[in-house]
Structures are given as C-alpha cells and as structure tokens.
C-alpha positions as CSV (number, residue, x, y, z in Angstrom):
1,X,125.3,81.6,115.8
2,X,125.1,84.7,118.1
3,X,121.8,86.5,118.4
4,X,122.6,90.3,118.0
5,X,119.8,91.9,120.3
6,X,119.3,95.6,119.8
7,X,119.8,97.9,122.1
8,X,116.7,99.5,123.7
9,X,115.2,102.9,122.6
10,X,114.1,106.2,124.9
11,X,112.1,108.6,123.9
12,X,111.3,112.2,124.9
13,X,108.9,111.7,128.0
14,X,104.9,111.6,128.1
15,X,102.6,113.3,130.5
16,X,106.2,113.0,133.0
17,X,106.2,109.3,132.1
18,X,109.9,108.1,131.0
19,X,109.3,106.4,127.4
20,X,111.8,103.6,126.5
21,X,110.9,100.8,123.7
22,X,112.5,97.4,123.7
23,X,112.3,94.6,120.9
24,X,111.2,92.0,123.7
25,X,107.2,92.0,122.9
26,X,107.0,88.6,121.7
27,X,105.3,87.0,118.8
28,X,102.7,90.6,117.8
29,X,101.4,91.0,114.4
30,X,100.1,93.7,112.1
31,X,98.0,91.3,110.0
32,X,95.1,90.1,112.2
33,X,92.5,90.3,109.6
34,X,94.4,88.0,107.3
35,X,92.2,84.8,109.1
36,X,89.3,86.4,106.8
37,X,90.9,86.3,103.5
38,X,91.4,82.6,104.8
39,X,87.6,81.8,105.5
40,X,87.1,84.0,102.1
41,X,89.4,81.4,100.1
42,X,87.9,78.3,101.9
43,X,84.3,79.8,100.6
44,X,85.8,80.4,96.9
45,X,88.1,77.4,96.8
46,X,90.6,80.0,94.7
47,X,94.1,78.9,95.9
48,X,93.5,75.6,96.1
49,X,91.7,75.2,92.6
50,X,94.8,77.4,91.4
51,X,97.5,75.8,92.8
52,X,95.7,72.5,90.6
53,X,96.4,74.0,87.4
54,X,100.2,75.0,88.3
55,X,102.7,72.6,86.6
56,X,105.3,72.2,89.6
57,X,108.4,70.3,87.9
58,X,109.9,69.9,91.5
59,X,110.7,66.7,92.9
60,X,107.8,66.3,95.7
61,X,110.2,64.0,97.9
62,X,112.9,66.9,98.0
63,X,110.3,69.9,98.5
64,X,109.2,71.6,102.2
65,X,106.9,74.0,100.6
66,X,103.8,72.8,98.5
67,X,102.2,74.7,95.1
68,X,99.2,75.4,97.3
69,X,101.5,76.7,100.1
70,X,103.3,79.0,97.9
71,X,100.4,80.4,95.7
72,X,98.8,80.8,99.2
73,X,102.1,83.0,100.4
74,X,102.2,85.0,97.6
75,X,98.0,85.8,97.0
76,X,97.6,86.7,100.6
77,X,100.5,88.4,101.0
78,X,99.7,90.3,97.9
79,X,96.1,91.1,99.7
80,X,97.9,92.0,102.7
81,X,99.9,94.9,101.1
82,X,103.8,93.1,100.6
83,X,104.2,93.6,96.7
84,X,107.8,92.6,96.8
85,X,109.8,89.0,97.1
86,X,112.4,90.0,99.6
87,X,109.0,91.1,102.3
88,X,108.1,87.3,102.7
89,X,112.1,86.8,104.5
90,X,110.3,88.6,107.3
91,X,106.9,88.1,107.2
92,X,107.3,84.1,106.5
93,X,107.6,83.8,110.0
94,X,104.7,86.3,111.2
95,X,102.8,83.1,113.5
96,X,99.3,84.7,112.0
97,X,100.5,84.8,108.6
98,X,101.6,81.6,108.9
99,X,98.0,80.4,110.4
100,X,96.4,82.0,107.1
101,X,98.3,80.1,105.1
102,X,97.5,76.8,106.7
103,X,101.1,76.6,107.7
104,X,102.7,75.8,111.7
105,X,106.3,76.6,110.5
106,X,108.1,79.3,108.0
107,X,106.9,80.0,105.0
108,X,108.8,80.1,101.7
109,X,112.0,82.5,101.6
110,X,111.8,84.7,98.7
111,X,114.6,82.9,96.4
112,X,112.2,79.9,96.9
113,X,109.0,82.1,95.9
114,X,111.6,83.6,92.9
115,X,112.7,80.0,91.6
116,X,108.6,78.9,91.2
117,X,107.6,82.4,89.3
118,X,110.4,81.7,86.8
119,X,108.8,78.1,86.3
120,X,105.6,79.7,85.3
121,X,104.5,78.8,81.1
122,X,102.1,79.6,78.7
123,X,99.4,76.9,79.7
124,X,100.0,77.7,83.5
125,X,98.5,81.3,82.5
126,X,95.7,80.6,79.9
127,X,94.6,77.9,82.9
128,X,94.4,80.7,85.3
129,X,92.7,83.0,83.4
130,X,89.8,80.3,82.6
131,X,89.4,80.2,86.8
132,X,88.6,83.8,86.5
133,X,86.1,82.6,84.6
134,X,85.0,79.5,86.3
135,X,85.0,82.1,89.9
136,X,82.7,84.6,88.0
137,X,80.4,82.1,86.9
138,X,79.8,80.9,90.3
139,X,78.9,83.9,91.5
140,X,75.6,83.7,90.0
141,X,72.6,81.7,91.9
142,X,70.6,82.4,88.8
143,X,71.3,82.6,85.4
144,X,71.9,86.6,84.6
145,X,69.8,88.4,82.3
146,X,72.1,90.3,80.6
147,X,76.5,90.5,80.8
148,X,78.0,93.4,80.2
149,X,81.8,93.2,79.3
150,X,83.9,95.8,79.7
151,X,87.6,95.7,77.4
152,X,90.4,98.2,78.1
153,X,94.2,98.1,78.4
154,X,96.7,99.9,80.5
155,X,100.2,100.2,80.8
156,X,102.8,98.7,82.9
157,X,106.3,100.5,83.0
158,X,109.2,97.9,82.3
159,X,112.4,98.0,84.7
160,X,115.4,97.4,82.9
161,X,115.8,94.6,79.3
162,X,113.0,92.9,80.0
163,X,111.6,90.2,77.2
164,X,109.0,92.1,75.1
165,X,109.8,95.6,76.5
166,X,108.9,98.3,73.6
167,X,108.7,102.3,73.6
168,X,105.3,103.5,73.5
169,X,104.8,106.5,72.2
170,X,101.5,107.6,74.1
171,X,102.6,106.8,77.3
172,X,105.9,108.2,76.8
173,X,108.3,105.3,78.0
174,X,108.9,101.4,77.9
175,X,106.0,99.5,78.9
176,X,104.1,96.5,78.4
177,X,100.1,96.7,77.7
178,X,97.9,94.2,79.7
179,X,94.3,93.8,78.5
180,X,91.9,93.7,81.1
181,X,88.0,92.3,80.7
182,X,85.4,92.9,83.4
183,X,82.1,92.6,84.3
184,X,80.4,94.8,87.0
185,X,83.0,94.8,89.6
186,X,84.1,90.9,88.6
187,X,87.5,90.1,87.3
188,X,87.4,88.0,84.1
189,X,90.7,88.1,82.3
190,X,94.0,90.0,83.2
191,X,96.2,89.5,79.4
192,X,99.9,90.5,79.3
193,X,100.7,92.0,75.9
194,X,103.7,93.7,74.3
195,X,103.1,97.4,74.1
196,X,104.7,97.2,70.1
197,X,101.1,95.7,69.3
198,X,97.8,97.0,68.4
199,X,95.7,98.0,71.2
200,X,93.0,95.4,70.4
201,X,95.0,92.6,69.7
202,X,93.3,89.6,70.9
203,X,90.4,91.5,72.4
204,X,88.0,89.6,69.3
205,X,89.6,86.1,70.3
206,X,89.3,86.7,74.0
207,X,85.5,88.1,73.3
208,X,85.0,85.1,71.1
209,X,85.7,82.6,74.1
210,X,84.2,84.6,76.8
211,X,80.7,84.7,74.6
212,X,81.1,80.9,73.9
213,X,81.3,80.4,77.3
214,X,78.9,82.2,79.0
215,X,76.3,81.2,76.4
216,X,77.0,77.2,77.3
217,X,75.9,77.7,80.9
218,X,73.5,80.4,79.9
219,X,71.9,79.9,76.7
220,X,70.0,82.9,76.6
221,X,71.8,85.4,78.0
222,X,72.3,88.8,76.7
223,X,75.7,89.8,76.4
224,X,77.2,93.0,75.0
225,X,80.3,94.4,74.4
226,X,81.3,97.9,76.0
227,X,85.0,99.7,75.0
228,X,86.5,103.0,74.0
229,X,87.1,104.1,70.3
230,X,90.9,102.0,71.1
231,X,88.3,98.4,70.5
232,X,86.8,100.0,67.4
233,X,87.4,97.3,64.9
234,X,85.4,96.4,61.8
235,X,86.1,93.1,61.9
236,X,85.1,92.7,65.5
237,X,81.6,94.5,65.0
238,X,80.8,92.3,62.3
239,X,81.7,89.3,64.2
240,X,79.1,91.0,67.1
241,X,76.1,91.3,64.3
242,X,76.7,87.9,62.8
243,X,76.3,86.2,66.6
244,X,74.0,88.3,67.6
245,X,76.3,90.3,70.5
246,X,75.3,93.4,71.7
247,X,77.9,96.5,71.4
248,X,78.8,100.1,72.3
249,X,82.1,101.2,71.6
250,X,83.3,104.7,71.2
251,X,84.1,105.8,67.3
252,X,87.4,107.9,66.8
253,X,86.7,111.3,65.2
254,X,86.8,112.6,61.6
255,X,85.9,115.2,59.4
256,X,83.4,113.3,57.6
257,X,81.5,112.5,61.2
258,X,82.5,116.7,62.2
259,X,80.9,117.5,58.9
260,X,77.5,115.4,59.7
261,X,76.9,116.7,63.1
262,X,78.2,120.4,62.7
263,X,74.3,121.7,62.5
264,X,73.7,119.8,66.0
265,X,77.4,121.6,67.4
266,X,76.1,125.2,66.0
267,X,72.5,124.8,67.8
268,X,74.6,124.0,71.5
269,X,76.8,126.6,70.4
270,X,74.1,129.2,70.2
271,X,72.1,128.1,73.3
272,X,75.4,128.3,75.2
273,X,75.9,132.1,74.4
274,X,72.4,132.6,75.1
275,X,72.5,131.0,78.5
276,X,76.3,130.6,79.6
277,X,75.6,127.0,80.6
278,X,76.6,124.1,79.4
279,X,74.6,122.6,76.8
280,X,74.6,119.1,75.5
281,X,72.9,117.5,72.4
282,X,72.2,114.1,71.1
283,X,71.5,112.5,67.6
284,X,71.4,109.9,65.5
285,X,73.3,109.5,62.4
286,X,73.6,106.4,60.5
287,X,77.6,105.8,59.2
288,X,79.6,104.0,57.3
289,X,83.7,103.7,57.5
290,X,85.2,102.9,53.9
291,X,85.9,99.5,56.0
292,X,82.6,99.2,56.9
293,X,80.6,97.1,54.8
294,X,77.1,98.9,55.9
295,X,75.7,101.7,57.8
296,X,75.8,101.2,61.7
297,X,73.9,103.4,64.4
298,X,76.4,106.5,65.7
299,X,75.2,108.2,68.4
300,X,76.5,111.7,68.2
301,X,76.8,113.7,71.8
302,X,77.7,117.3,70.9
303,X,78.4,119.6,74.3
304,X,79.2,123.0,74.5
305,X,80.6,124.6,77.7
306,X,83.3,127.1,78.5
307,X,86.0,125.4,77.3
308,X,84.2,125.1,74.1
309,X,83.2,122.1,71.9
310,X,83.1,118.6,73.2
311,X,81.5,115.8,70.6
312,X,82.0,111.9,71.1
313,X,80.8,109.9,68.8
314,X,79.8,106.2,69.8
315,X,78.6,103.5,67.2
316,X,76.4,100.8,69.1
317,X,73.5,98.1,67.5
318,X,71.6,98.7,71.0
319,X,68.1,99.6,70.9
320,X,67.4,102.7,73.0
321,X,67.0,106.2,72.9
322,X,70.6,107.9,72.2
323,X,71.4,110.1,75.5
324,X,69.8,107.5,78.4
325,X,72.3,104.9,76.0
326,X,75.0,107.2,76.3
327,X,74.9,108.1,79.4
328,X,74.0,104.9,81.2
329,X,75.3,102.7,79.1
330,X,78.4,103.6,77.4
331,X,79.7,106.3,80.4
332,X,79.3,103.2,82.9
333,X,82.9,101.8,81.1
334,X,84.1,104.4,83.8
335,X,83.8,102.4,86.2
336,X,86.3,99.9,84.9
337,X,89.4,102.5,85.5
338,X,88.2,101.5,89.0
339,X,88.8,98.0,89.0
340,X,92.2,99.0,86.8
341,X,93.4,101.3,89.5
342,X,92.8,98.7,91.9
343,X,94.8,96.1,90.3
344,X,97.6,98.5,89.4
345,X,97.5,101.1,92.6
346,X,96.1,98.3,95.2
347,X,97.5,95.1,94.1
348,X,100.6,96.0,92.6
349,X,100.0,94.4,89.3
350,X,102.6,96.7,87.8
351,X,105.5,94.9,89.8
352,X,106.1,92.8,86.5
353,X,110.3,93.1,86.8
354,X,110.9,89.4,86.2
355,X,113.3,89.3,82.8
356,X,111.4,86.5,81.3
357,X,107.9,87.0,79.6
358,X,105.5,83.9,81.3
359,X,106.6,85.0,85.2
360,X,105.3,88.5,84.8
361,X,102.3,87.4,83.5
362,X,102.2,85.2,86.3
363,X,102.4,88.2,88.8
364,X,99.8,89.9,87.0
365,X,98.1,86.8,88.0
366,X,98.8,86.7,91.5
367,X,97.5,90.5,91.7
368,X,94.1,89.4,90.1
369,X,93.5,86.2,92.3
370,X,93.9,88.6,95.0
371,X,91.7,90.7,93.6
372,X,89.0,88.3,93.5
373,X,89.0,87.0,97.2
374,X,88.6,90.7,98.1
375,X,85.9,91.0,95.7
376,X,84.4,88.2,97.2
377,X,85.1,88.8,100.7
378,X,83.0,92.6,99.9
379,X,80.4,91.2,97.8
380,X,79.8,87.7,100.0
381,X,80.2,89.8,103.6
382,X,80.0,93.4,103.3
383,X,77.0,93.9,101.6
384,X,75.0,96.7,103.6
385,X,77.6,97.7,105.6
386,X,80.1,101.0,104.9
387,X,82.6,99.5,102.7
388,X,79.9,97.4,100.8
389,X,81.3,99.5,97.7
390,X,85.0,99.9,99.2
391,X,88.5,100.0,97.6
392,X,90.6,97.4,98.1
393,X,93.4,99.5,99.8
394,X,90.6,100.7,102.3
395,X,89.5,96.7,103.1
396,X,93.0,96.1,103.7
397,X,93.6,99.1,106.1
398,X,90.3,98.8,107.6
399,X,89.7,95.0,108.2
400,X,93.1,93.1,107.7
401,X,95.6,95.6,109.0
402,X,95.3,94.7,112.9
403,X,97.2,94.4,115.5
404,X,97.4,91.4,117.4
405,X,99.5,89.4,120.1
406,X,100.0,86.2,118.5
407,X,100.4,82.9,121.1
408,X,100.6,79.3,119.5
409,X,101.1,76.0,121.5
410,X,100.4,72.0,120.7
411,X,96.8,72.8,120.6
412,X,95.7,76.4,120.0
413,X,96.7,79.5,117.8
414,X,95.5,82.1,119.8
415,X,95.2,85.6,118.7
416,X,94.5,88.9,120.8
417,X,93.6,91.7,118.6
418,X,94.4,94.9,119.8
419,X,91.0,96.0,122.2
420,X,90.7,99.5,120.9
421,X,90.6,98.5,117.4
422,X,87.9,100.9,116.0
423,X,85.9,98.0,113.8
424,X,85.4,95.4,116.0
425,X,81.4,94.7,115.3
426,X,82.0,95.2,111.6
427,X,84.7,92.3,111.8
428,X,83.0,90.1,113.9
429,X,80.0,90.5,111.3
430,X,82.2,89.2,108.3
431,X,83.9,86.9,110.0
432,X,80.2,85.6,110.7
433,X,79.7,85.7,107.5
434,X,82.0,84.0,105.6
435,X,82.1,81.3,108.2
436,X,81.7,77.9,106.1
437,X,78.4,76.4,107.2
C-alpha cells in the first residue's frame, strides 16, 4: 500500500523567520498526563475490578483485545476528552495512550469498541453500579458519622428511534431521564430511565439498597435523604420514619400551604417596602397531604425582594432550627448540579446514541467510572493544592493535556513533556502522590 505523505505547509513569516510546518515530528502526543489517570486506577483497582464484572461472550482464543484492555480504552479516553468511537481509529495508536492502557501495540478500532458496547445487559449494569458503591465505601478510613444522599434526575436528548425514547413535555424534546445519587462530591449510582416515567421511579428501591448497605458496614451511621419537591413521595417518607432515615426534600406548592404561611409573606412584604431590601422569613408549620397519613415538619421560607414573593416549602423529620436547616442543609443539594454538569458537560454522559437500551446505559457507565478516577485522582493528590476543588474539564486541560515527544524501544517508554509546560511542580507532586507504595 502507498503511503500518501502531505505536502508541507508555509506560513506568513515571524520576526523575518520563514515558517514552514511538516508532518515529519515523529511519535508527539497531546496526552502526557494520561500516566496519572494510570497510577490513579492502579490505586483504585476501578478498571480492572470492572472489567471482572463484564460478561465478554467472545471466544478468548480468537480475541487481540482483552475486557480490561477495552474498558481501559474507553474510561481513559473518556477522561482524556474523546467522547466519540470513531476518535480511538486515531488515538489507538498515540504510543502514550497506548502505555496508559497497559498496551505496546494498537488499541481497539472503534467497530471493535462498538461490537463490545452492543454486548452490554442488564446484570453487566446493576454490577457496575454496586462498584460505585464498593469505590465509595473505600474511601472511608473510618466509619462516617453521618451520609448524606443527594437524588436528582436530568435529561439526555435522544438522536434519532432509539429504544425507550419519549417526548417530554418539560424539557421540550425526546429524551431519556437518568437518575443520579451522590454523596459529597462521590458518585454512587448513575440509573438510565425512560423519560415516559415518573420522576422518582425507583429512587425508594435504589434508597432502599443504598441504606441496607451502608448500614452493613456501618451499623450506626446516620444517613439522610436530601431531594427536590420532584422525590416528594408519601410512600417513600414513610418508608424513611419507619427505618429510622433522615430526610429533607422540597414540598410542591398549594393553596392550602399559601393559605398557612400568607401572615409570615405579608410581614416580609411590609419590611420590604419599609426598607427596599430583601427580606427573608422562616417558620414552622406542621402539614398533612390528604396522602399523608400524619402531620410532618414543613419548613416554610417566605422572601420578599424586587421581583416580589419567593416561598419554598421543604418537609424534613431533622431536628434543627428551620433557616440554619434550610440553608445548610437542604440548599447544599446545589451542589449536586455540579457533579451532574460534570458528568453531562465534562464526561459526555449524554453521548447515549446506541439504538439498543443496555449499551447506552453502559456509556453512561463509562462516563461515571471516569468520573470516579478523577475524583479520586483530586481527592487522593490534590488536596491543598489549586484545583483541590477543580472541575473535571479544568484537571483534564491542566494536568492531562500535555504535550510530549514520545520514544519507545525493547526496554523503555520514554516520554519528554514539553519544558515550558506551566505545571510542572504541581505534576510532579501528584504523580508523587498517587505513586503505589
């Protein structure tokens, strides 16, 4: 076959310096940081315990590219910033990719990587989900005192006749509706659903085994449940009394709540006009749905400002006084749209255009395993440092992204990374310390 080499390039001149540009550099990567998502996987065991729980029909005599090799590719590739199959027919043969993954030859094409997506089931993702789990609860060196679990779903625009796609009328298009569930700035489950559901379905099941659990490795931890009025459900808040769960969840308006705080709205309304600045109010009022079969604790915040009334209501069995519980407590779900955005924005966990149902969810997957090694790599290296609290996209562009000259003979894989890299100290730090002792 007949190499076609490319013509070289000339641009307009520098400082009276002729500028031409030739595709003759050699082996020279753009992912030089992608040796510490390696040393962050050998300290969290996540591929390899992953690839484990994969059921891989294939004939091993017949196959040149392992589970563990694959789930590798597509995780750290995922971490790396290539969202899409077809970027692994170029990168599969980057020599420092290749090192990352363990690997001294090409990597997996992309109808390969397509062909073991498509094999994904039902067990393959309820397994994965469980080593979310298993990851968080190793986190720990002591038991915690207290868990607090945040629930919320999102959206995921479909592409094309997908199974389960369904119009949603809120977001105003055809979309599926994952269900997320984290804890702090931990991953714990990423759930495909169909958006023709309820909101909350599954959330009480899902709940139900995370609390079971937790509470087998930590008997006496406190755990409570944290959502928006979308969790509200009867059943699931009598489930959290009976088994002695802790919750905050928001409470959809009514007139009947309107009509039992409007004395609290007309004081902030008055002491508004009197001093044009926002004013903000908080109660207790004791409630009961026609579903409900007793009173429950609603803490009422009433705010006026200069867009005019603002009241949230928020039912909770948390001992406390109502605004520090409001504020602390129940506004720290905010958080979570973080760890959402991250996911969605970050690790492209809204590339779900497989046809069939189990692959996507499978890719969701993928996003949130590569979630959790850069969790890990900022919570187990970067602690005190300037991205100890940094997105994902900025730990990518920051300590991944760089360039290096990439040699590799019998004995060594040798990188040089470009010398006026800007981060040098901070990588050699976190290389330092995810170094396996």
């Amino acid at each position: 076959m007949t190499e076609c080499i490319l013509p070289g390039l000339e641009f307009p001149a520098v400082c009276k310096r002729r500028v031409d540009a030739r595709f003759d550099g050699g082996h020279v990567s753009s992912n030089g940081g992608a040796l510490l998502i390696r040393q962050t996987d050998r300290r969290l065991r996540v591929t390899r315990r992953a690839a484990r729980l994969l059921e891989d029909a294939r004939q091993q005599g017949k196959v040149d590219h392992s589970a563990l090799s694959i789930i590798r590719q597509r995780v750290f590739g995922v971490a790396l910033g290539y969202d899409d199959l077809n970027d692994h027919d170029f990168i599969r043969h980057d020599l420092c990719f290749q090192g990352a993954v363990d690997r001294d030859r090409p990597l997996a094409s992309s109808s390969t990587l397509c062909r073991f997506e498509n094999s994904m089931t039902r067990s393959t993702a309820v397994a994965l989900n469980g080593l979310l789990v298993d990851i968080f609860i190793e986190s720990f060196d002591k038991p915690p005192r207290e868990l607090v679990l945040d629930f919320d779903a999102t959206d995921v625009p479909v592409h094309g006749d997908q199974v389960g796609r369904f119009f949603h009328g809120f977001y105003r298009g055809y979309c599926f509706l994952p269900l997320y569930v984290t804890c702090g700035s931990q991953l714990l489950v990423s759930y495909l659903r169909p958006s023709s559901k309820d909101g909350a379905r599954h959330a009480w099941a899902i709940l139900s085994l995370l609390v079971r659990r937790f509470r087998q490795v930590w008997p006496n931890v406190r755990i409570i449940f944290r959502a928006d009025s979308g969790f509200c459900r009867h059943r699931m808040l009598n489930w959290c009394d009976r088994v002695g769960v802790g919750y905050i969840v928001g409470l959809p308006r009514n007139k009947r709540l309107e009509r039992m705080c409007s004395r609290t709205r007309e004081k902030a309304r008055r002491s508004f006009l009197q001093s044009g600045r926002k004013v903000r109010r908080f109660i207790d009022i004791g409630y009961a749905a026609s579903t409900w079969k007793r009173k429950r604790r609603v803490i009422v915040k009433s705010e006026y400002n200069t867009l005019g009334p603002n009241t949230r209501f928020v039912v909770t069995n948390v001992p406390g006084k109502a605004q520090p519980l409001y504020d602390e407590l129940y506004c720290g779900r905010g958080d979570m749209e973080n760890r959402i955005k991250e996911q969605k924005l970050d690790l492209f966990a809204d590339r779900t255009s497989c046809h069939d149902w189990w692959p996507n969810q499978f890719r969701i997957l993928i996003s949130s395993l590569a979630y959790v090694l850069l969790e890990g790599m900022r919570r187990l290296a970067l602690r005190g440092t300037e991205l100890a609290h940094a997105r994902c996209s900025t730990i990518r562009l920051k300590l991944l992204k760089v360039g290096a000259v990439v040699t590799k003979n019998t004995r060594r894989l040798r990188l040089m990374l470009n010398s006026a890299y800007p981060w040098q100290n901070l990588f050699h730090l976190v290389a330092q310390r995810l170094a396996i002792e």
